[in-house]
Every structure is written in C-alpha cells, then in structure tokens.
MARGUKOL-484324 format. One record per residue (C-alpha): x, y, z. Coordinates in pm, whole numbers, padded with zeros to 5 digits, always signed. Layout:
% MARGUKOL-484324
XYZ ...
***
This chain:
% MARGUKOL-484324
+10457-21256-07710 +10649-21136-07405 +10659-21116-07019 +10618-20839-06865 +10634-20744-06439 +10463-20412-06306 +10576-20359-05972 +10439-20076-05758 +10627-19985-05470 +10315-19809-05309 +10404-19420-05163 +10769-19426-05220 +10916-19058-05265 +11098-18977-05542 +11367-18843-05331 +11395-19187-05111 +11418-19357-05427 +11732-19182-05577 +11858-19187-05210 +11815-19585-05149 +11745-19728-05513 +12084-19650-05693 +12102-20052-05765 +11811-20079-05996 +11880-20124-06322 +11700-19987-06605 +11600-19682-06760 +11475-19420-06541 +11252-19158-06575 +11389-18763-06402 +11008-18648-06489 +10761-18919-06428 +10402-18760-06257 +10146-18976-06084 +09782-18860-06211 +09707-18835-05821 +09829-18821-05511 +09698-19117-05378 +09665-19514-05438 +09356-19600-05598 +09260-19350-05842 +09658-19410-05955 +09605-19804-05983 +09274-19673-06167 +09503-19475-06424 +09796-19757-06453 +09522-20020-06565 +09343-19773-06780 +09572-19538-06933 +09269-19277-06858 +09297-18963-06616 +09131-19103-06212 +08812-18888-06319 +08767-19055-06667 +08803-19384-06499 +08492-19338-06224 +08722-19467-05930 +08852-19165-05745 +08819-19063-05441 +08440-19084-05416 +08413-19449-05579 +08693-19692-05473 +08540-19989-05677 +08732-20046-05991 +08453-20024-06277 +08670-19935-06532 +08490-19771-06884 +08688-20007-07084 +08822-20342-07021 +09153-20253-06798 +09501-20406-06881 +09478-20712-06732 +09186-20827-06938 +09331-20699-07293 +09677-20923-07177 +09460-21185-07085 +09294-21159-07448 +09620-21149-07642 +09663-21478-07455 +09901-21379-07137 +09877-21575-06811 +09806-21284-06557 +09912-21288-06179 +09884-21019-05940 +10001-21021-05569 +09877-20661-05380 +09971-20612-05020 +09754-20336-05021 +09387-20402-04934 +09229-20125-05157 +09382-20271-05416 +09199-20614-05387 +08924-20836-05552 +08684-20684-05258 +08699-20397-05485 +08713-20532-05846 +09072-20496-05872 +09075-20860-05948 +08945-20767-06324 +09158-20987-06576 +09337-21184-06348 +09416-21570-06397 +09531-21523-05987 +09509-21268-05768 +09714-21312-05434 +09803-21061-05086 +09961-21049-04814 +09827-21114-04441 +09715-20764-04424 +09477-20840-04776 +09407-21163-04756 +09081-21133-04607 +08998-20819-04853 +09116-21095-05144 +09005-21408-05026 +08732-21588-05307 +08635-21774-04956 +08397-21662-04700 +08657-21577-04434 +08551-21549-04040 +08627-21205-03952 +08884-21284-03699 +08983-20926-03599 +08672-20745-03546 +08558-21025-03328 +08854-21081-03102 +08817-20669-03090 +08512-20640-03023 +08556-20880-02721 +08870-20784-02594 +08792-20663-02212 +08651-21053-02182 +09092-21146-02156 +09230-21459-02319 +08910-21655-02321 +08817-21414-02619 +09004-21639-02829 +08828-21963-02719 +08488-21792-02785 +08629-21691-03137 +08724-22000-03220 +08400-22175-03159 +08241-21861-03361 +08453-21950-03658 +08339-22353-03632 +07982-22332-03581 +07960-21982-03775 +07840-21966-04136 +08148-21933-04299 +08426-22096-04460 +08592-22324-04209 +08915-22459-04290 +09007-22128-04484 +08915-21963-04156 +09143-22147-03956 +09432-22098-04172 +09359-21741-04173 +09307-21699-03788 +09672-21860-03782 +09832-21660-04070 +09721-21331-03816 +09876-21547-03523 +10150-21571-03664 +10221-21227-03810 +10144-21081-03480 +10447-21284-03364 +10695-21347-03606 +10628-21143-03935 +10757-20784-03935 +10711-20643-04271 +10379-20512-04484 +10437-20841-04717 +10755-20795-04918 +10890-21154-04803 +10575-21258-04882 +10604-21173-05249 +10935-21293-05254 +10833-21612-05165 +10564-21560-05443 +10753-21486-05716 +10984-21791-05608 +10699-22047-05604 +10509-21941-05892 +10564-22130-06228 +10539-21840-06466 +10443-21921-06826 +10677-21750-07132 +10406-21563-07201 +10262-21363-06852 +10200-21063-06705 +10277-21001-06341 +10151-20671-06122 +10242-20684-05770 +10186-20385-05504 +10454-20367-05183 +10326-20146-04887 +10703-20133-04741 +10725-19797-04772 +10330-19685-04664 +10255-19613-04289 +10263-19682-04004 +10658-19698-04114 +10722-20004-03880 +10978-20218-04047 +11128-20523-03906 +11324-20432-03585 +11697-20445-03682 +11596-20159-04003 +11444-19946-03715 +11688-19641-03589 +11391-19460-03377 +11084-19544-03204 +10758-19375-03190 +10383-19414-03057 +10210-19254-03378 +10251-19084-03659 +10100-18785-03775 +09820-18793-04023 +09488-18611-04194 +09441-18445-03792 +09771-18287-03757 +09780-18152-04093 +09445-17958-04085 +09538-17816-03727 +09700-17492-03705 +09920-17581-03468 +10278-17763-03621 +10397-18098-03548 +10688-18057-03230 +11056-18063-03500 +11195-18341-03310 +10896-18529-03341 +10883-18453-03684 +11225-18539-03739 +11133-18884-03591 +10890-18997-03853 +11160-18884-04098 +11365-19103-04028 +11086-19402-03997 +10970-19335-04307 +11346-19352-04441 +11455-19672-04251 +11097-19789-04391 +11223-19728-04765 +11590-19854-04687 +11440-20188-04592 +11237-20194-04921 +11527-20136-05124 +11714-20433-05002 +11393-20695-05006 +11306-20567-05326 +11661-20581-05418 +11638-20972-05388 +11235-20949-05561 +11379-20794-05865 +11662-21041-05915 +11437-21311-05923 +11188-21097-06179 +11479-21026-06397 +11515-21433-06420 +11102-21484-06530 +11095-21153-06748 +11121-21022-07021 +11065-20611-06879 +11011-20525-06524 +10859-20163-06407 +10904-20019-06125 +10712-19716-05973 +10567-19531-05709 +10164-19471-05745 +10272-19139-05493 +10487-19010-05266 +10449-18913-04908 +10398-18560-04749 +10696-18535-04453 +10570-18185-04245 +10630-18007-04546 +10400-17694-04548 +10295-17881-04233 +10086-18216-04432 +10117-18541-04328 +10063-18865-04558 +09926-18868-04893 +09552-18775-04776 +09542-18376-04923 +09643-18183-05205 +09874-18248-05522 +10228-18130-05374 +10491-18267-05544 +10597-18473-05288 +10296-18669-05391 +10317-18647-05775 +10645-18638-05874 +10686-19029-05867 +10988-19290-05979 +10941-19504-06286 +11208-19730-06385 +11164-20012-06675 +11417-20269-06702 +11456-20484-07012 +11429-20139-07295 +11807-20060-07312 +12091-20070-07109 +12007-19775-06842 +12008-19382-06931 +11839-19154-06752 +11529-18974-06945 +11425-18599-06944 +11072-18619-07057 +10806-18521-06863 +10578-18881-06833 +10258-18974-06696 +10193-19316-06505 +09906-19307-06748 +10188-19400-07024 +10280-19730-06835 +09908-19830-06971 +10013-19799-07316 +10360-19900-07298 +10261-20211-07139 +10044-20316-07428 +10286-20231-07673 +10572-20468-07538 +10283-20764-07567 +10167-20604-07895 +09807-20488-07915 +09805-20259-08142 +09728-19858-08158 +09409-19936-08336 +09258-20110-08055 +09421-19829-07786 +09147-19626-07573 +09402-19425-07328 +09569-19151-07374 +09917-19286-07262 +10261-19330-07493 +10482-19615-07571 +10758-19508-07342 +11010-19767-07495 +11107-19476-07731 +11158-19087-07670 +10876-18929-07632 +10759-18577-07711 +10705-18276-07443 +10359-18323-07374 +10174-18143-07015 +10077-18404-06788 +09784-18314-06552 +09706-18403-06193 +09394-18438-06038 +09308-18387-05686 +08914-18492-05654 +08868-18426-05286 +08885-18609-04985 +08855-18979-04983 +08486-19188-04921 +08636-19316-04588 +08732-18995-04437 +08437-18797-04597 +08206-19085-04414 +08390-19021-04098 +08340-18685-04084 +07964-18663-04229 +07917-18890-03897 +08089-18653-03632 +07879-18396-03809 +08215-18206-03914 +08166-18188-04302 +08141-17811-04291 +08473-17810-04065 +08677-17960-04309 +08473-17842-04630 +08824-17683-04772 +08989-18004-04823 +08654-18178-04984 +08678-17988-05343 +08877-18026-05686 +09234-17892-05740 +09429-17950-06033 +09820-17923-06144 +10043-17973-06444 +10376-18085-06521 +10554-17952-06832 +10912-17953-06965 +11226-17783-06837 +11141-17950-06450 +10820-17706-06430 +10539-17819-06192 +10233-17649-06116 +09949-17690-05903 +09681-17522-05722 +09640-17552-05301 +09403-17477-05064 +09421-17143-05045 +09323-17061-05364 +09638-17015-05501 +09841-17135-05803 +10195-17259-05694 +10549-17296-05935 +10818-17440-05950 +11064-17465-06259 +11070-17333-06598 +10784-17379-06806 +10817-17414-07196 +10466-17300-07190 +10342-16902-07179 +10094-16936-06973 +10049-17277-06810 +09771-17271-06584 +09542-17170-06910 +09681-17474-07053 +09552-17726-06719 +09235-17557-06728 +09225-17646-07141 +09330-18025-07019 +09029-18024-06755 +08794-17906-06975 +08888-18210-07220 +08840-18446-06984 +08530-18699-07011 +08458-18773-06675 +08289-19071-06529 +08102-19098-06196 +08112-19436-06012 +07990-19629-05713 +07992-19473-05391 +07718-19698-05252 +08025-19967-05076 +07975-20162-04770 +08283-20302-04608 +08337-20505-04329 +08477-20455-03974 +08795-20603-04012 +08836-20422-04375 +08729-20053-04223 +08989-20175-03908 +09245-20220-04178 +09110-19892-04384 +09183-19656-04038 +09546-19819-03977 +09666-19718-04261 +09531-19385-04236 +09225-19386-04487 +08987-19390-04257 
***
C-alpha cells in the first residue's frame, strides 16, 4: 500500500506556473493536455481516466454519475482512507463529487454546496432583504432559529461567512493548510484537494495585490466585437499573476507538509485561463491552448527531470491506481502509468459547448439563437514534437508546432469517432446561495 496526494490547483496557466512554481519538486511534465478547458468535465476525466463525453458530466450534466466506479471508490476498495478538501463548489457532494470519500471537506465558499447538514441559506436571504439595512440580519437570524433547518450548523455557518467577509482574504488555501495540518492521515490514504487561488475574481489577500479593479472581463466581453480597453486589459494581467504568485507561496507551505504524510504528491492544473488573447476572457469558450496545455508535476517518482511526452490528465487516473496497485486487469480508462516513459500517443480535447448555467441564462433572456456559435462541439489534439491543434469558432482548424503525424486533424476526427459517449443529468436544481456562488465565479 501507499499514500498518495492529488492536488489541483484549479485554472492555473501553464505559463504562470513555470513563471512562479520553479520550487516544486518533482518530475514535470513540458506536454501535459487537460481533456477540456474547463473544471468539471476535467475533475470528470481525473477520477475516471475516460474522455468528459464518455464520462456523462460535461458541460450539459454537472452531476458526477460516473459509468464506472471513479478513483476514489476503487482506493477506497483496495483499502485506502480517502479525504478530499475542494474549495471549489462544483466540485462538491451537492453534485456527487463526494463518490468514494471517507471525508469530504471545503472551504467557506463550498461549505454550504458540501455540507451533509441542512444549512440555512444565509446569503440569499440577507440578499434578498438587503434595502431593509442592518435589521436584515436580525430578521435572518430568527429565520435560521425557527426555520426548518439545521440549527447549530447554521449558526456556525452564518459566522464562518461573518467572518470571511472580515478577516479571510483568500479562496481557501489557508484553509487547507490548516487541513492538511489537523488531519491524522493513515499510512495507507489518498488525499485530493482543489485550491481556487488562482480562479477569478483574482482578489488575493491585500499585501499580494499590485492593482485594483471593479470587474473583470468574462463570457460578455469576449463574444462582443468590440476589445477590452489595453490598459484595462493589462490590469487583470497582472491580477491574475499576483493571484498565482500568492498560490505559489501558500501552496509552497501545503506541499511541505504533504511531502511529510506522502508517499507521491501531484500537482496540476484542470485548465488554464484565457488573458484577451484573440480577445476571450476566462475559461468559458473554446479549447485554446491557454486552456489545455496544463502543468502536471508528481513528486515522490524520481528525483526531478523534466519529461517530453505528450500526456493526458486522463493518465493521472491510471497512474494513480498503479502507485496503490490495482492492477491492469481491473483498469476501465484509457490513461497510462506515467511513473515510466511513456509512448507518443495523440491526446484529444473536447469542447462540448457552453456550460448548463450559462445556456439556462441565456434560454431565459431569450438569446439562445444570439449566442448559438459558442453552444456546439469543437475538438483538438495534441501530438509529439510540441504540435497542438484545435478547431475555433470560425470554422477553422488552428496549428501550432510540428506534428509527427501526416495529417492530424484526420487522426482527431478517428479519436472522436472512437469515443463511447455517455449522456447525463441535466435535470439539476440548485439553490440561491449555490447559483449566487455559480455567477461570481463566472459560470453563471
């Protein structure tokens, strides 16, 4: 048996990361390729070793209803204690995420999405009586006593969002720091924790902060035809950055203490970021590189080179269950054992059009047929010799690199064809407070 730590540092760039993560130890990957270019159907692929489509949560089913039992379930069958700690309230039990998991912890942004109690809803009621001034709080309060819900859980909640608003700064990274510090790991365990450092709104605590702005740019500005102002652009630059430098040194500190409990520790992005370039904003459209062309470290294999093969988070899946020894026979994925070299094998992504939340939003402005470009499939593929390819909205197939391959795009369209898709559940209710927190971070 072993333990094993899968850390994702959620929408960190590849580019930030050799900029701000020279420190971590490990070997790295120069060609590692998320599946997709945004968080869940990645998470879906990490626990499944499956392409997003194969796994039925994409971008039209965020519930996690995996085909086969996911990782955390086959670790917890081979007899590993599993913890997970996800800042990121996609990624909670609200939405099955929880699958396999002995704990599963957040941060005060998820702990309502993963709390196993019935939580008052402290945030959509204070909001939805906030011209009523202070005494909002007062009427909450007695809502949360006499209400039908968890009481004392409540109350600790309604404080834990006191006191973020006033003393916390970050998305949850001290949080998990305190975590991993508290937490009496068994010699046997697997740990998979998701930091939101590096996501939007790229506010990090005040002294890591070198600008100031009132919002930035997302799914509206990059479907207008009309560019973000350069100086303006420049601004959220240089958030996001002082965002990721401030992840690097808390994580700096996590990974210390994970190197003491451990026996491997992974670290990746699930995506990247879009900055203005070709004028896109976030991680909401398309399969630019920016977005797949990911960091993946793994500490504990050898003492630190740098590999050239072109990976797939999909591999992580695999490589996982190796180091705590299930064997191939019992392996559904399609992922490698990345603990070795690895052959030159295309990796594809997927792009499955836009997310439930935003295609929700716009089927109830009545703008569907607006934005009907950016609701549709678009695939890509990474080969050897640094080649990525991928087709946009415009109908066109764009290059970069060398490929090893004659004719590339024939080979993606041979991968698609191969896949064996899955639908899921689109039918998901969530609650004020969860939608609230769905729309700040841009999903919504």
């Amino acid at each position: 048996m072993t333990s094993i730590a899968l850390v994702v540092l959620d929408t960190l760039r590849k580019d930030a990361f050799d900029k701000h993560f020279e420190w971590l130890l490990g070997t790295k990957f120069k060609h590692a390729y998320a599946p997709s270019h945004y968080t869940v159907p990645s998470h879906a692929s990490l626990f499944t070793g499956l392409y997003p489509s194969e796994t039925g949560t994409n971008a039209n089913s965020h519930q996690f209803t995996p085909p086969n039992p996911p990782l955390a379930r086959r670790l917890q069958d081979e007899g590993l204690e599993t913890h997970a700690f996800s800042a990121n309230v996609q990624i909670s039990r609200q939405f099955g995420w929880d699958r396999g998991f002995d704990s599963y912890n957040g941060s005060w942004n998820s702990k309502h999405a993963n709390a196993t109690d019935d939580i008052f809803e402290w945030n959509a009621f204070i909001r939805e009586h906030r011209d009523e001034g202070p005494q909002r709080y007062l009427k909450a309060l007695w809502a949360c006593v006499s209400g039908d819900c968890d009481t004392v859980p409540s109350l600790k909640h309604g404080l834990e969002i006191k006191y973020r608003t006033h003393t916390v700064s970050d998305s949850g990274a001290q949080e998990a720091l305190s975590h991993v510090r508290g937490t009496d790991f068994a010699d046997d365990a697997f740990l998979f924790m998701n930091l939101m450092e590096a996501h939007g709104p790229y506010r990090p605590p005040e002294e890591y902060r070198t600008v100031e702005f009132e919002e930035m740019p997302g799914f509206a500005e990059s479907v207008q035809e009309e560019p973000v102002d350069e100086d303006y652009a420049e601004t959220i630059r240089q958030a996001y950055d002082d965002s990721v430098r401030y992840l690097s040194e808390k994580y700096e500190e996590i990974f210390a203490e994970l190197r003491d409990e451990f026996d491997y520790v992974i670290t990746l992005s699930d995506h990247g970021e879009n900055l203005g370039e070709k004028g896109i904003w976030g991680h909401g459209l398309g399969l630019y590189p920016e977005l797949t062309h990911v960091p993946l470290s793994i500490w504990g294999v050898d003492s630190g080179e740098t590999r050239e093969e072109v990976v797939s988070l999909i591999d992580v899946h695999r490589t996982i269950l190796a180091m705590a020894g299930v064997g191939d026979t019992e392996y559904e994925g399609r992922g490698r054992d990345l603990r070795s070299p690895v052959a030159h094998e295309p990796q594809l992504t997927e792009y499955l059009g836009l997310n439930m939340w935003r295609e929700r939003k716009l089927e109830a402005a009545g703008q569907t047929d607006e934005y009907s470009t950016y609701d549709r499939e678009l695939y890509g593929i990474a080969t050897a010799e640094d080649y990525y390819g991928y087709e946009d909205f415009d109908e066109e197939f764009v290059e970069s690199g060398t490929s090893t391959l004659e004719a590339p795009r024939d080979r993606m369209d041979e991968l698609v064809d191969d896949l064996d898709t899955s639908e899921g559940d689109d039918d998901i209710a969530v609650s004020d407070s969860m939608m609230e927190r769905l729309e700040d971070l841009g999903y919504a």
